[in-house]
C-alpha positions in Angstrom: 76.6 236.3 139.8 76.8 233.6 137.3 76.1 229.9 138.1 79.3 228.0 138.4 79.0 223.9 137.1 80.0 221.7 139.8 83.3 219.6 139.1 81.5 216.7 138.0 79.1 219.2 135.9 82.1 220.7 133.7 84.0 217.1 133.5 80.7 216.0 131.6 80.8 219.0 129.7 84.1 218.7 128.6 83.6 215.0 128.0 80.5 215.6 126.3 82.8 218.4 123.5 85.7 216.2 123.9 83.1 213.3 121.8 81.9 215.5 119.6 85.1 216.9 118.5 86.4 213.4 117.8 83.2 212.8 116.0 83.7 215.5 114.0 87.7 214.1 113.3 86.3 210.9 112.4 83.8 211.6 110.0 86.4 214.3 108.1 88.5 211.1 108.1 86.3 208.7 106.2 85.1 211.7 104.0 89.4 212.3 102.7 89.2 208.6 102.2 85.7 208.5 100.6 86.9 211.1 98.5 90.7 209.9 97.8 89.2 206.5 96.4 86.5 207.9 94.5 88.1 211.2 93.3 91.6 211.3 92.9 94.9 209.0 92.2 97.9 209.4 93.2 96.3 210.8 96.7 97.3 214.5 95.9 96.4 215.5 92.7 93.2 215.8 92.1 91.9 214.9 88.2 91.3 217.9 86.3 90.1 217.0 82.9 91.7 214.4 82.5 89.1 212.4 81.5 90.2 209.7 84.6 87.1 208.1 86.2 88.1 206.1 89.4 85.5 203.9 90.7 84.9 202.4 94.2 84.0 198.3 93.6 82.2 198.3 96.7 78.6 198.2 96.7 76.3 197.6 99.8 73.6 194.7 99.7 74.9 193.4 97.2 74.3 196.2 95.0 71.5 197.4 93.1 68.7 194.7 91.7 69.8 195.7 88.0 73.6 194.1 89.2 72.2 191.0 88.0 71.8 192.4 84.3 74.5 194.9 83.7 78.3 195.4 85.2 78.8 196.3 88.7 82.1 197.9 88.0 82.1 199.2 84.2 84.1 202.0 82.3 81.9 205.3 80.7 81.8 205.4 76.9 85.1 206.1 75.6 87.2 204.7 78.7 89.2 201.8 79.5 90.5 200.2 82.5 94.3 201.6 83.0 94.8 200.2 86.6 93.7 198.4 89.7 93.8 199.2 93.9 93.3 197.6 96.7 93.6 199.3 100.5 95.3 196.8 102.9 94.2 193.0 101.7 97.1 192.3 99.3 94.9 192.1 96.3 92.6 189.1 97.7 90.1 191.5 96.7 89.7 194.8 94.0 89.2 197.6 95.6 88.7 200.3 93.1 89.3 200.1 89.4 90.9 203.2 87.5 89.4 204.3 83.9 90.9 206.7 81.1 89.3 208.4 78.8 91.3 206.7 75.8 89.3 206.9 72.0 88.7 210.5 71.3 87.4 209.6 67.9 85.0 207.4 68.9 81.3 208.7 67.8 79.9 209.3 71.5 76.9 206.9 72.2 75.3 209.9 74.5 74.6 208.1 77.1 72.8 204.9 75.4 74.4 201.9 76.8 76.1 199.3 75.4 79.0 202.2 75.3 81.4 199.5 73.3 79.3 197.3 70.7 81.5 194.2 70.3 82.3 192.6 73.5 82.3 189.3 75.4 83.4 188.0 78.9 86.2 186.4 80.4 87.2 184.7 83.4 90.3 185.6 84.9 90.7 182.8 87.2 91.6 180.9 84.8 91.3 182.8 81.4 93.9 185.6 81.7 93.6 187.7 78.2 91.2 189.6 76.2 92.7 187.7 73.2 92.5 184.2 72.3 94.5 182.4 69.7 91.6 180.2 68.7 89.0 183.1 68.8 91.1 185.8 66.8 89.1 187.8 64.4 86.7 188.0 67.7 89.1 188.7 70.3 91.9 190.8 68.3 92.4 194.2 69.5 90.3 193.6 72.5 90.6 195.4 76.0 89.0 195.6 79.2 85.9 197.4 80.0 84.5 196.2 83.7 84.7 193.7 85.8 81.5 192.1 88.2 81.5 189.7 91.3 78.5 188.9 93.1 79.7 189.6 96.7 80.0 193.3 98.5 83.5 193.3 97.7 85.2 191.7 95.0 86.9 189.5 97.2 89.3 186.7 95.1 90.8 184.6 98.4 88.0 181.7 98.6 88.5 178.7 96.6 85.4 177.4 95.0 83.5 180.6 96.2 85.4 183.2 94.1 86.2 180.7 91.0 83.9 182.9 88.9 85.9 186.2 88.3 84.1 187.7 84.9 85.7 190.8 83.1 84.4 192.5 80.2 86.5 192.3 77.0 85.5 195.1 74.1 87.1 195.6 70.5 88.9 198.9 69.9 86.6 201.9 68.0 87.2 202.1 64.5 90.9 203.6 63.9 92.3 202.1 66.6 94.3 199.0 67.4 96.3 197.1 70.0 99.5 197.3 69.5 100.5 193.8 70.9 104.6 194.3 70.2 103.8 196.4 73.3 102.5 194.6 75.8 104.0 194.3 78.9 102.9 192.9 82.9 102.9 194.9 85.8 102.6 192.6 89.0 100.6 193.7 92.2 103.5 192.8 94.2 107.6 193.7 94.5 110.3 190.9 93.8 110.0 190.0 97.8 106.6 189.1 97.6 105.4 192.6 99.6 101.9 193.8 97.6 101.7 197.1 96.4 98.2 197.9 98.1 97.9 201.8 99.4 95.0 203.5 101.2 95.5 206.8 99.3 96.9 206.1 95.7 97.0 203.6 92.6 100.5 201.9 92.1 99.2 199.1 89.7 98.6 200.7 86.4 99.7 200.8 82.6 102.2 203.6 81.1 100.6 206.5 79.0 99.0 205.4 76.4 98.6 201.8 77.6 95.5 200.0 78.6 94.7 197.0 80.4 94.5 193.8 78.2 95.0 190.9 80.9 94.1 189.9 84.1 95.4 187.2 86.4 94.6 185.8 89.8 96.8 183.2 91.0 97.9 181.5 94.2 100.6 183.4 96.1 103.8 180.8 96.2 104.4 181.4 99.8 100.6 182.1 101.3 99.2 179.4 99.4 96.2 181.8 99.0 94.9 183.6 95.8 95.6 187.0 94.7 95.3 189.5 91.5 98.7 188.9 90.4 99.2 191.1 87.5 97.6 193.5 85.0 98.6 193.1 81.1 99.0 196.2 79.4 99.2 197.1 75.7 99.6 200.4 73.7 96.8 202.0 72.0 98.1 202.6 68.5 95.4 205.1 66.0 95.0 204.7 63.0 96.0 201.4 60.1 97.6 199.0 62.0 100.8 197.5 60.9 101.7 193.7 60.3 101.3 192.6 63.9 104.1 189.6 64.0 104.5 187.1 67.0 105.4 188.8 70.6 108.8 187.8 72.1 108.2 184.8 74.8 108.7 185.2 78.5 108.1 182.9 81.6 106.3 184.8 84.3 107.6 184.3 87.3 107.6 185.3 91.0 111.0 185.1 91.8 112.3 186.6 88.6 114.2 190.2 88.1 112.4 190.3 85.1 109.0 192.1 87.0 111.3 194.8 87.2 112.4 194.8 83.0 111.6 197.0 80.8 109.6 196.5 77.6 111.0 196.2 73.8 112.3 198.6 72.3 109.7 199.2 69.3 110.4 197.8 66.0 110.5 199.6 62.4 107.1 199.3 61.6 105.8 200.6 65.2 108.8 202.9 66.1 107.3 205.9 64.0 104.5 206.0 66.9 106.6 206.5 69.4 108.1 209.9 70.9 112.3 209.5 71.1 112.0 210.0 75.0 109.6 206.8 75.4 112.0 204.6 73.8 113.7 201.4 75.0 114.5 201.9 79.1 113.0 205.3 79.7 109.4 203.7 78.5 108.2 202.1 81.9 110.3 202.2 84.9 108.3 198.7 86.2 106.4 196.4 84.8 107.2 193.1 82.5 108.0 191.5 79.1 105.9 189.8 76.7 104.3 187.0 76.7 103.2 184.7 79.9 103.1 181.2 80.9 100.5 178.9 79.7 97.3 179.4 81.2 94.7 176.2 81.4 93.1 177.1 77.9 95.9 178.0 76.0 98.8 180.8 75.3 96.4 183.9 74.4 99.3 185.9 73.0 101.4 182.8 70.9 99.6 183.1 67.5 99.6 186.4 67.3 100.0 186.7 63.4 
């Protein structure tokens, strides 16, 4: 006859598989979230071809020794940033950063970095736009490429600590442009202040077609604390680019309905570009108008001209 465990024998055997099964629950946990934040957007569909590169901003140790010399968080040749995530921290840190595969044209650098020749940085604590006025045969038709903190984390709270938010700025390959009549904001959090982090999917992001062009932190007008505020986007227009004349003016605002508005309906000389269903309303279902409010430099987007 068989041995028989003792009661206390088969308790610690069923302890002992009742830890390894939730081991084995946990780790198939972290891996669906490992692999929702590196792999996939929306939290369902996974990218097929799509040429959408989402990338984690976290980076133990501080990173790798070569952090100190090239981007922490940068978009492949080809790409730009379209959108920006955070988990559970109300966008006092980034997250992950979400890159399209935008300028199909562009002559492919095979893998030799710089992928974008013309670039320069920016700071968006204070300095919230690729373009600036004063700077605008440099800074025309500019986007942005990557971003870079040196902490684990990208975290944007601490004042004094986390002044020094750099993003990478890079002109548009030859036969394209920005088209700035386009531009729009989409903010990181509703009209009641509630921010639209998520575990599982991106909710901050430009339309089709749109890439990111701005970048603001500011302090929350309730917490009194800092946060990404909003993302700037812009339509990539191919080919000659028309007269660009001066974008409407808007004051952004944290109380206004206006985060919910809906961009311009495209003029004459852009209108061509654009399919009859993506006019006026049926564009963008969020997001924001034109121009915003003065930042401590100077309006980027006044002289457009």
């Amino acid at each position: 006859m068989a041995h028989q465990p003792s009661g206390f024998s088969r308790l610690r055997w069923k302890r002992s598989h009742l830890d390894c099964f939730l081991s084995s629950v946990l780790f198939l946990l972290l891996a669906d979230y490992v692999d929702n934040a590196a792999n996939r957007y929306y939290g369902v569909f996974t990218v097929y071809g799509t040429g959408d590169t989402i990338l984690q901003t976290f980076h133990a140790h501080l990173g790798p020794l070569d952090g100190n010399r090239r981007w922490h968080v940068e978009c492949l040749d080809g790409e730009a940033m379209v959108g920006i995530g955070d988990l559970v921290d109300d966008f006092q840190k980034m997250a992950q950063v979400w890159c399209k595969f935008m300028f199909p044209n562009k002559p492919p650098t095979n893998g030799l970095y710089p992928y974008y020749p013309n670039c320069f940085v920016r700071n968006y604590t204070t300095q919230y736009h690729c373009y600036m006025a004063k700077d605008h045969d440099v800074s025309i038709n500019t986007f942005i490429t990557g971003i870079y903190d040196d902490d684990f984390q990208f975290w944007t709270f601490r004042l004094g600590q986390d002044n020094s938010q750099p993003y990478k700025c890079c002109k548009t390959p030859l036969g394209y442009y920005i088209d700035y009549f386009s531009c729009y904001y989409m903010p990181t959090k509703d009209i009641y202040g509630e921010y639209y982090d998520h575990t599982s999917m991106f909710l901050v992001f430009c339309a089709t077609d749109h890439v990111m062009t701005g970048l603001g932190k500011k302090i929350n007008a309730w917490g009194r604390d800092y946060h990404v505020d909003w993302i700037q986007c812009c339509r990539v227009g191919v080919g000659i680019p028309p007269r660009i004349y001066r974008p409407p003016q808007h004051t952004y605002t944290y109380d206004s309905y206006a985060n919910h508005s809906y961009p311009n309906k495209p003029s004459g000389q852009y209108a061509a570009q654009y399919q009859g269903r993506n006019l006026g309303a049926q564009m963008m279902p969020r997001g924001f108008l034109g121009s915003e409010r003065k930042d401590h430099h100077h309006n980027q987007l006044s002289a457009v001209s």
